[in-house]
N, C-alpha and C positions, 0 to 999 in steps of 0.2 A: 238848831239841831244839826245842820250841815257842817258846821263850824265844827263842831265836837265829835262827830264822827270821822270827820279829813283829819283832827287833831291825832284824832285816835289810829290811824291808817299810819300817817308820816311815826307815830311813836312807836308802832308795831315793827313796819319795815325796819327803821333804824336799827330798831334793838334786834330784826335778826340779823343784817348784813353786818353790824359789829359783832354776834357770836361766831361769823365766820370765817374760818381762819386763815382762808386768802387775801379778804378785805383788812381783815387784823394786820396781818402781815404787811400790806403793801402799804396799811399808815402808823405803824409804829417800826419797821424794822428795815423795810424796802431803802431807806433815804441811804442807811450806814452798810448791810450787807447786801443790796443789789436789789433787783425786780426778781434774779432768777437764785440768789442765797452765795453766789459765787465770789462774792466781792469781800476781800478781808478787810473788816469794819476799823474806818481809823488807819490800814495798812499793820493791826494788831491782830484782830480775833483770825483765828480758822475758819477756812469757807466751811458753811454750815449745812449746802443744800447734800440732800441725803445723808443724814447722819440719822439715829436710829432716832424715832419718837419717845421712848421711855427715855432714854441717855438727854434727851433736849429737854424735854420737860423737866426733869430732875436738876437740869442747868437754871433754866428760868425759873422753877421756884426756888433755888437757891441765891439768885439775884435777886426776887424780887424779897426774900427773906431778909436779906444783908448780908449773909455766910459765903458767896462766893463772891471772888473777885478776880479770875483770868484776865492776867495781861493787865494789871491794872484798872480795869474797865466795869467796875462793881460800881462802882457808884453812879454813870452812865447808863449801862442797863438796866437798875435799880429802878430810874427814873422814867426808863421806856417802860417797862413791866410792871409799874409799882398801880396803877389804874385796873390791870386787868385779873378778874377771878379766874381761880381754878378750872373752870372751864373751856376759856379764852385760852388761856395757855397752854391747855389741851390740844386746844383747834389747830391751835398755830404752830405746835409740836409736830403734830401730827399732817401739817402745810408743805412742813420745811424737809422734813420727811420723804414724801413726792418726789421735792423736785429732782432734778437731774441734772 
């Protein structure tokens, strides 16, 4: 019974610090555009930190759609975003948003 209830705890936690979109951020995006969004991914994309959430999100599901490909780099993106739902990429819209 202990076993299935710890089981139950570790899959709870998990699945919230993945819907969140600073945690999101720092393991799917942080490695190419930075810790703080400032870093031009590749020496391609535009720094991204503060850019508007509706405008970012509108990007990443267009990536993760197929439909967009800035700077050559669709099919890249595609494959960092292709994992996360619509709310994920809410979070993280709404992450990169923030920063400063």
């Amino acid at each position: 019974m202990k076993k299935i209830v710890f089981s139950a705890l570790v899959l709870a936690t998990s699945s919230i610090l993945m819907a969140d979109g600073a945690a999101t951020y720092n393991s799917k995006c942080a490695s190419c555009h930075g810790a703080n969004g400032k870093t031009a991914a590749l020496g391609k994309s535009a720094i991204i930190a503060g850019q508007g959430s509706a405008a970012l999100l509108k990007k990443l599901q267009g990536y993760k759609a197929g439909t967009l490909n800035t700077n050559g780099m669709g099919a890249v993106m595609k494959g960092s975003v292709a994992t996360l739902d619509d709310k994920a990429l809410s979070e993280v819209a709404t992450h990169i948003s923030k920063m400063k």
